[in-house]
N, C-alpha and C positions, 0 to 999 in steps of 0.2 A: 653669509646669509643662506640661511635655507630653503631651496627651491619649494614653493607652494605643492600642497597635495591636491592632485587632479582627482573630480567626481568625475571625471569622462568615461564613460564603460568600458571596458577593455573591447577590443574588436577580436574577432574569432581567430585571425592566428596565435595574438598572443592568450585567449580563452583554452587554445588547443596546447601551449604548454603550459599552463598554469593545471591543464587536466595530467598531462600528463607529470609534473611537479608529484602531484597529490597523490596519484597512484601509487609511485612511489613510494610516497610515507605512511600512504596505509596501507602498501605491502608490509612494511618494516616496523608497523607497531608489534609493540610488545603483548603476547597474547592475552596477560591477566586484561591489559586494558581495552586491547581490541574487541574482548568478550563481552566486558562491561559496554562499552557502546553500544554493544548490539543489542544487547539486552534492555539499552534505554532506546532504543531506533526502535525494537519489537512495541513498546509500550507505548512511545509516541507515535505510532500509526494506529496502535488499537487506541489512541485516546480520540484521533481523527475517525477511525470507525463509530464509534459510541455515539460521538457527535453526527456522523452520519445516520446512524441507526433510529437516532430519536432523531432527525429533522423528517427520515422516511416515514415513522411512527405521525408527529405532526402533520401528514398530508393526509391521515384516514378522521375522516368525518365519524365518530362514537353517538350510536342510538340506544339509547334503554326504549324496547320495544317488549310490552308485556312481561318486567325485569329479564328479560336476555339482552347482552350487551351485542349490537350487530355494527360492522364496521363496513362501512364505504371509500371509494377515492372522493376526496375535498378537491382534487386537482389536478391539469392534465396530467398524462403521464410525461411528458417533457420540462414540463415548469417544475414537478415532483424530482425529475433526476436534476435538472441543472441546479437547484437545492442542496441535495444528498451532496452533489458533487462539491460545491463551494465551501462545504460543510467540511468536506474530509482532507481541504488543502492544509487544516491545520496541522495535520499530521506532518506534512514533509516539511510544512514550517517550523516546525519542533524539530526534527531532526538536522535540517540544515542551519538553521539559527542556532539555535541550542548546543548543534556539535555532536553526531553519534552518527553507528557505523549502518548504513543500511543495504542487504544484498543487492537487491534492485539497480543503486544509484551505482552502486561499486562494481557493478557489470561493463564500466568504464573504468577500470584497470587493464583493459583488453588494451588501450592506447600505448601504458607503458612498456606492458608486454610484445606488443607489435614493434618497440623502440628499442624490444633488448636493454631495457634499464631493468627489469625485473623477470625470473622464471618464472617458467609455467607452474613450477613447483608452491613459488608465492602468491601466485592469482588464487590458485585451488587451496593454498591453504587459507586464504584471506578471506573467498567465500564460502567456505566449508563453516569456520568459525563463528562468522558473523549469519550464516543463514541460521546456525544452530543458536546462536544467541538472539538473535530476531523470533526464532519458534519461540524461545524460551520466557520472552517477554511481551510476546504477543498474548501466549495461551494464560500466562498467569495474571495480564490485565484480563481476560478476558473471565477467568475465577474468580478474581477481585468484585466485578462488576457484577458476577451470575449470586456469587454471596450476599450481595448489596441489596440482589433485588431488583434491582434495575427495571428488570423484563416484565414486573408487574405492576410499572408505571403509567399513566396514562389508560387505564380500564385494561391494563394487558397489551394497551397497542403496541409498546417499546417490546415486549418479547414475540407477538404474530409479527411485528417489522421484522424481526432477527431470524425469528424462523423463517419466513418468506424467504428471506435473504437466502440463508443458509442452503435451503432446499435448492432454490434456484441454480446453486452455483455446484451441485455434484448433479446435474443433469443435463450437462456438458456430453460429446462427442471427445474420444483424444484430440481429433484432429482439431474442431473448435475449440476447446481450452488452450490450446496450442496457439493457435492464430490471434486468438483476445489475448495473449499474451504477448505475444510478439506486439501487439497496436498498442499494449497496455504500457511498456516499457520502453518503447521508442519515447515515448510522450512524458513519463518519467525522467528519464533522460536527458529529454532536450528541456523539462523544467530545471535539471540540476546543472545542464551544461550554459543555461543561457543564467545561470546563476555567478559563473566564471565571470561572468563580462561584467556584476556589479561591485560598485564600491561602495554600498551602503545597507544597512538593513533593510529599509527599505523598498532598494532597488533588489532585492531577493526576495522580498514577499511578493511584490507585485511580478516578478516573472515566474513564479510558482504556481500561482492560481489557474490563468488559462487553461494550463495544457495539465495540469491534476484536476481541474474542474470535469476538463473535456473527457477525460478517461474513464473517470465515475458516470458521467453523464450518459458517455456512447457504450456502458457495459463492461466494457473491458476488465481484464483481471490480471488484480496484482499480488503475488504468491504471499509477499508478508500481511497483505491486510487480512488475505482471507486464513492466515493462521491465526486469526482474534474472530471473521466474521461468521465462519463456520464452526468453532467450536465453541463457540457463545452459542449457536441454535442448536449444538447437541448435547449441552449440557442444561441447557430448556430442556431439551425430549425428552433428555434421562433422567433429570432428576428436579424440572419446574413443580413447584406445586401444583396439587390437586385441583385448587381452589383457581389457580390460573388459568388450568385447560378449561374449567367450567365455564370462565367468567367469558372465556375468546369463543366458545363452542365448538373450542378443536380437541382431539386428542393426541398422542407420541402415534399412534399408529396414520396419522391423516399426515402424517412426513417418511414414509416407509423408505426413498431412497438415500436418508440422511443419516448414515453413518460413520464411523471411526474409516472401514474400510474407504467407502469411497472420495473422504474427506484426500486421503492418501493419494490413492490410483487415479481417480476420475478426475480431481481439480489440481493438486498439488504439485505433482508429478508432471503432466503436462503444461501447466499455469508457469511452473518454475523452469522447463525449459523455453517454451515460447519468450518468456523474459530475459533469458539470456540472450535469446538472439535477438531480440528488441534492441537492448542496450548495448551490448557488444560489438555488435554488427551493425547493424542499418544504423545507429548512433556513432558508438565509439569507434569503427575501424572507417567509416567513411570520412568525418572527421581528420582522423589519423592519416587516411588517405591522401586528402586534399591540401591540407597545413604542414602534416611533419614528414611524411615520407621524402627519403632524398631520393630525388630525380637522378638521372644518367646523364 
């Protein structure tokens, strides 16, 4: 007879090699595929974007005053983010559910690497690939949606949400993009790490929510979303309709520090290191720390 299969969570040492297990095989996938994942990881967090985008949109109160469309908050601003936030869990439920490779989660290859089951050579080739392939299918959900139209839904609130967004997020400090990265990706992390410990679908949506709620919620920044969140609002700047800027009573120039350049330097670049050390370190090597390093 066949021993019953236990629902009982794993507990965190054996969570701590079951991280490290996985590491492993997603140093040693095969590039055509590993690309492809990432490519779907890039598109199911911009799907969790969009969904955030318009629940942010739903929080502005729409006036036709005198026919000018004028926009208010309907909501606090913390009822507004805890929203946005619960909105954008779906993203990392697509990816962990669904199965695909995302830079952020895989920042937790640093375990196997600290075990010498994989080179350094295969960590940097494993996030090299999949960050390029997360751009890849971030930016092109995020054309998909700009072609759609999307941003002229809602009297235009779905594109002023996007560009609000967008704006807000290249007028960051290095050092602050930095640090909301680091807070962004610890919390990322411990949603994909306290995913090890279940045995059911389930039991992985519901430990994802929390701490991707709390991240959207408290600000912080996560380098693949904001390669859908930011160039969703610069491809509003550049090339929304006429008839849209009219309708919100804004123009491309009432977003002056929202460019290609700063999309780069000002959030990306810093956003994307503070996440390494989020998940890496203060996640993955403590972890590793505590459960698999051998003692003297």
């Amino acid at each position: 007879m066949s021993e019953p299969i236990s629902l009982d969570s794993l507990l965190p040492p054996a969570m701590a090699a079951k991280a490290e297990d996985l590491g492993v095989k997603k140093a040693n996938l095969k590039i055509p595929n590993m690309f492809a994942l990432a490519v779907l990881a890039g598109a199911f967090i911009g799907i969790g974007a969009i969904f955030a985008t318009t629940v942010a949109a739903g929080s502005m109160s729409v006036k036709d005053v005198a026919g000018t469309v004028a926009f208010s908050a309907a909501l606090p601003y913390g009822i507004t983010r805890l929203l946005v936030g619960l909105a954008f869990t779906v993203g990392l439920i697509l990816v962990v559910i669904g199965g695909a490779e995302l830079f952020t989660g895989n920042t937790l290859l640093a375990m196997a690497f600290a075990s010498k089951k994989v080179t350094l050579g295969q960590v940097l080739r494993n996030w090299g690939i999949v960050y390029l392939g997360n751009f890849v299918g971030s930016i092109l959900t995020a054309y998909i949606v700009f072609l759609g139209k999307q941003y002229a839904f809602g009297s235009g609130s779905v594109g002023l949400a996007a560009l609000n967004i967008a704006n807000s997020k290249v007028e960051f400090t290095f050092i602050q993009a930095v640090a909301l990265g680091i807070m962004c990706n610890a919390l990322v992390c411990m949603a994909v790490w306290m995913c090890y410990s279940a045995r059911t679908t389930v039991d992985k949506i519901i430990a994802i929510i929390p701490p991707i709620s709390c991240f959207v919620a408290a600000g912080f920044e996560h380098s693949i979303a904001n390669m859908y969140f930011i160039p969703i609002g610069l491809f509003i700047k550049y090339f929304g309709d006429a008839s849209f800027f009219e309708k919100i009573g804004k123009t491309a120039a009432d977003f002056p520090k929202l460019t290609w350049n700063n999309f780069f330097l000002v959030n990306l670049l810093p956003v994307t290191i503070g996440n390494i050390i989020g998940g890496a370190l203060l996640v993955g090597m403590v972890y590793w720390f505590v459960y698999i390093r051998k003692s003297d």
